[in-house]
C-alpha positions in Angstrom: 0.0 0.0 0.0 1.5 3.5 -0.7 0.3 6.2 0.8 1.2 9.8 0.0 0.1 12.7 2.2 1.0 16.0 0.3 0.8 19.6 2.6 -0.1 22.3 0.2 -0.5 25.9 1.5 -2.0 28.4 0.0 -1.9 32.1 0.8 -3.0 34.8 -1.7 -1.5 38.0 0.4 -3.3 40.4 -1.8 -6.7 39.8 -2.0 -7.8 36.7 0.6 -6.8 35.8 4.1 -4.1 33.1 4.8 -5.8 29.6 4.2 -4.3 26.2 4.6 -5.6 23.2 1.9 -4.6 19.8 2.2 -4.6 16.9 -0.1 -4.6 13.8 0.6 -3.8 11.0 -2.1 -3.8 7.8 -1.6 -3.1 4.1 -3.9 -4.2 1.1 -1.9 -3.8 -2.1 -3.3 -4.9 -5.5 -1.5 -2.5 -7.9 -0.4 -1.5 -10.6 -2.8 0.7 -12.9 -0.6 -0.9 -16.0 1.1 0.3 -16.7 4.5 -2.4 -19.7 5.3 -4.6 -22.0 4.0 -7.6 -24.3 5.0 -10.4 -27.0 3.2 -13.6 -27.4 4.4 -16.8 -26.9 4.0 -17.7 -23.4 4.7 -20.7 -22.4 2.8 -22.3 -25.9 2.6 -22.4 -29.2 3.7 -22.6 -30.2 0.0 -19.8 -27.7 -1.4 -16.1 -27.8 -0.7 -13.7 -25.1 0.1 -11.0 -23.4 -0.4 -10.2 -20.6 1.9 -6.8 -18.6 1.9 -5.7 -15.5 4.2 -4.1 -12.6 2.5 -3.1 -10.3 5.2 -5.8 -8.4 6.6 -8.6 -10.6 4.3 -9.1 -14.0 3.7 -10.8 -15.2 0.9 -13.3 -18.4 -0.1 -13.6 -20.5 -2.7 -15.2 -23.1 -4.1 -14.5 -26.5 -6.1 -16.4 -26.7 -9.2 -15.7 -29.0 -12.3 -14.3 -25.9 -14.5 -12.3 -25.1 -11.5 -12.3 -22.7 -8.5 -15.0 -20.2 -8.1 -14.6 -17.0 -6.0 -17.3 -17.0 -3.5 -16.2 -14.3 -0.7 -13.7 -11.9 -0.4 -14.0 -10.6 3.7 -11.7 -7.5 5.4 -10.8 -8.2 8.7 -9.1 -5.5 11.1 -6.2 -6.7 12.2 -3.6 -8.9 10.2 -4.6 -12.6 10.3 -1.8 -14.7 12.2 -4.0 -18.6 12.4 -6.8 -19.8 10.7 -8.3 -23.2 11.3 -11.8 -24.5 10.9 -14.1 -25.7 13.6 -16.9 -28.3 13.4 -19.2 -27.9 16.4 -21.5 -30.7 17.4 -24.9 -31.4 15.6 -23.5 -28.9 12.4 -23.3 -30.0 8.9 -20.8 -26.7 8.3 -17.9 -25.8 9.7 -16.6 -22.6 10.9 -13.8 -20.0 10.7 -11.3 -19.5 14.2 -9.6 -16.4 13.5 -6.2 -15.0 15.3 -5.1 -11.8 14.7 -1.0 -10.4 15.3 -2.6 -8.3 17.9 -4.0 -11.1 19.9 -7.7 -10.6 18.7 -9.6 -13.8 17.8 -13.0 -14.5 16.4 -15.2 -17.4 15.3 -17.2 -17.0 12.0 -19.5 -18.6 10.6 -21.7 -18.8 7.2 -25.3 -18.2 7.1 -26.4 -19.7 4.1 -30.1 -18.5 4.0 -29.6 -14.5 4.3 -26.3 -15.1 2.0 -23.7 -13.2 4.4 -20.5 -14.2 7.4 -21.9 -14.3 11.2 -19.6 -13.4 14.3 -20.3 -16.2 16.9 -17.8 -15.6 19.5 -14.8 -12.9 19.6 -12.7 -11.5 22.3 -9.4 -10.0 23.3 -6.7 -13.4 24.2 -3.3 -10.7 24.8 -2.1 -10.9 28.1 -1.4 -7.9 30.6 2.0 -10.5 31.6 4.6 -11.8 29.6 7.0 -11.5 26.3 5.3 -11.6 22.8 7.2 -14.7 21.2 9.6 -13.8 18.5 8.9 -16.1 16.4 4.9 -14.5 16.3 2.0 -16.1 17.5 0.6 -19.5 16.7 -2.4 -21.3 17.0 -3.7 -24.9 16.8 -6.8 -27.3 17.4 -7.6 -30.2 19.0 -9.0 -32.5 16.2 -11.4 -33.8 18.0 -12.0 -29.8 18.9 -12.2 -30.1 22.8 -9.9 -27.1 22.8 -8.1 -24.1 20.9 -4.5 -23.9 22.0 -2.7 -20.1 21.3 1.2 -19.7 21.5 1.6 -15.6 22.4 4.0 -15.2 24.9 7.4 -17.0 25.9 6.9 -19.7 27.9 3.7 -20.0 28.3 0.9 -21.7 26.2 -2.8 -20.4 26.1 -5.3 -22.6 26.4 -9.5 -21.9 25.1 -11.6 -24.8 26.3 -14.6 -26.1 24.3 -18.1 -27.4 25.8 -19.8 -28.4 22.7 -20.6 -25.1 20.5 -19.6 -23.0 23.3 -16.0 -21.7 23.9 -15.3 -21.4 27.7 -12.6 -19.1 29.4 -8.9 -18.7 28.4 -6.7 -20.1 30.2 -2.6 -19.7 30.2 -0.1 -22.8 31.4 3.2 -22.0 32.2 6.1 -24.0 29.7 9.9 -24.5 29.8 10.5 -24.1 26.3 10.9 -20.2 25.2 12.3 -20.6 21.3 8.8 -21.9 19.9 9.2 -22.9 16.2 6.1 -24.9 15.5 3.3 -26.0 17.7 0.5 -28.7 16.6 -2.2 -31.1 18.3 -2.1 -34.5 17.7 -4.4 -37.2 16.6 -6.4 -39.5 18.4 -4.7 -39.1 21.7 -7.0 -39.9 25.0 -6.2 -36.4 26.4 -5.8 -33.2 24.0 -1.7 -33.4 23.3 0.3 -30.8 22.1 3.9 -31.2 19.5 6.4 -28.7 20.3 9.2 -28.1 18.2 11.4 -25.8 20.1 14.8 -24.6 19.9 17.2 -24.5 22.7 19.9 -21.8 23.9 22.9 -24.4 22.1 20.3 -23.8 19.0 19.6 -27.4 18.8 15.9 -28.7 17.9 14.0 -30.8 19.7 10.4 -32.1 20.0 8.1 -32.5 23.3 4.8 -33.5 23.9 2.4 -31.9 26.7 -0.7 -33.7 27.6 -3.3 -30.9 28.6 -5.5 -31.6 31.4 -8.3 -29.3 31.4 -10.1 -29.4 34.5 -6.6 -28.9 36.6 -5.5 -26.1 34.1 -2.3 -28.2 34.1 -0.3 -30.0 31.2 2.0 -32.9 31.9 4.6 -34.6 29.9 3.3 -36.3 26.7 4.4 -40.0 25.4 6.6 -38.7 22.5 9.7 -36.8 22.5 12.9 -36.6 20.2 15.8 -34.8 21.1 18.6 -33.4 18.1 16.3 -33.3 15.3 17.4 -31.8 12.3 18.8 -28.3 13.3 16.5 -26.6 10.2 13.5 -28.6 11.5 10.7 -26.2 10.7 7.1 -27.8 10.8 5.3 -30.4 12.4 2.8 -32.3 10.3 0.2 -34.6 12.7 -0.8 -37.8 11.2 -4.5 -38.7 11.4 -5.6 -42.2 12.4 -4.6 -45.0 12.3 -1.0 -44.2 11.8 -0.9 -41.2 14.4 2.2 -39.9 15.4 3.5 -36.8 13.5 6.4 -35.7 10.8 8.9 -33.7 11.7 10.0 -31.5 8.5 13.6 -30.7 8.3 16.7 -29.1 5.9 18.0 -32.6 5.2 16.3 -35.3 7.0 12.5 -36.3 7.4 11.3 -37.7 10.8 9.0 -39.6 11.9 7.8 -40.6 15.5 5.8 -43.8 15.5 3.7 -43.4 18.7 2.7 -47.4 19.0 6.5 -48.4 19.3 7.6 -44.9 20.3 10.4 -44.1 18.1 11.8 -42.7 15.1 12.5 -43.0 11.5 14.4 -40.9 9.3 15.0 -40.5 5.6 17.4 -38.1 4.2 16.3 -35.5 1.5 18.4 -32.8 -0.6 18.7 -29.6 0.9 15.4 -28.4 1.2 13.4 -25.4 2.8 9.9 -26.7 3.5 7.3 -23.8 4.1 3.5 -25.9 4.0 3.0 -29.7 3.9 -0.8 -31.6 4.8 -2.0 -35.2 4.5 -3.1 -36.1 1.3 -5.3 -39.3 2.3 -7.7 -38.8 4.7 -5.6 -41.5 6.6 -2.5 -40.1 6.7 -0.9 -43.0 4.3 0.4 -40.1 2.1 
């Protein structure tokens, strides 16, 4: 966006009295890079989505046979950080959770009948307490959506409870990891389990599991952990059911952590920077 602000004064000193103009011109142009990106089924239980965030917007489409359709095109204020998509119980849809840099969050829905986006829940997460995370906020949900999990400060993990369509009160548990690269909840675990990729102060990477336990406000250690992954390790890819587990996306090696046997297998790739990877099977084969 370039804005130009232009002070122009005017003063005739013959015939008028000083007078001061101003002009303001602006260009605006709306952003074009996508940071995020999610598949669902938005608009209709019958239609599939597409739905991308651009910045401060994020945009919908659908999957038709001659292609994708543009179906919304929605401003939000405030630049989008997370986006995931939230089934509630007894809906055929799904809806939008929103994060914004600024710590605001939202969930939207679509109402089919009257054509236009509904605000079902929004509110303020930031904390009055604690360091914003250098590495920007992050957000993740439970699959089986019995919680929203938020990453905004150092070394500690916010938590937003679920009670059917309801969301209940944040909460915030207190972590040992600060250097947060990637954060993730897994499949198909008995209690809503959290990946952490985090970097240490000898800039080694290493993954953890917390085991979030809702009632106490408390998490605990999880079943999986590796230490020394790949020192470019980057993104943390859960695997649905019935392979669970998750992929651990390095520079030169690819990881994964087999939670039946607990342990892990590598394979080595060229040198690669990876910057989005999902399952292609619903079963997480591919």
């Amino acid at each position: 966006v370039f804005v130009r602000l232009v002070l122009c004064w005017a003063l005739d000193i013959h015939t008028h009295p000083p007078m001061h103009m101003w002009n303001y011109v602006v260009s605006a142009h709306k952003p074009t890079a996508v940071s995020a990106s999610v598949v669902g089924h938005f608009t209709s239980p019958t239609e599939t989505n597409l739905i991308i965030v651009k910045g401060t917007r994020f945009e919908v489409y659908t999957f038709q046979p001659e292609g994708l359709q543009p179906t919304l095109d929605v401003p939000v204020y405030g630049r989008i950080a997370f986006m995931g998509l939230i089934t509630f119980p007894g809906e055929t849809t799904d809806s939008l959770f929103l994060l914004t840099e600024r710590h605001k969050c939202c969930v939207l829905s679509f109402d089919a009948s009257a054509g236009e986006i509904r605000t079902r829940w929004s509110g303020d997460v930031k904390d009055k307490l604690g360091r914003p995370t250098d590495t920007g906020p992050k957000g993740t949900i439970d699959p089986e959506f019995r919680l929203i999990g938020l990453h905004l400060d150092d070394g500690f993990f916010k938590i937003i409870p679920m009670d059917g369509a309801r969301l209940k009160e944040a909460f915030s548990v207190r972590m040992e990891e600060l250097m947060t690269i990637d954060v993730r909840m897994l499949y198909n675990c008995p209690r809503p389990t959290i990946a952490l990729l985090y970097q240490d102060q000898r800039e080694a990477r290493h993954l953890k599991t917390y085991e979030i336990l809702i009632r106490e406000k408390e998490i605990t250690d999880g079943r999986l952990a590796q230490s020394n992954v790949d020192r470019g390790a980057s993104l943390i890819v859960p695997i649905p059911p019935p392979c669970g587990g998750c992929v651990i996306l390095g520079e030169q090696t690819i990881t994964y952590l087999d939670p039946a046997n607990r342990e892990a297998r590598s394979i080595s790739v060229k040198a690669t920077s990876f910057k989005a990877a999902g399952c292609v099977d619903p079963d997480g084969s591919r």
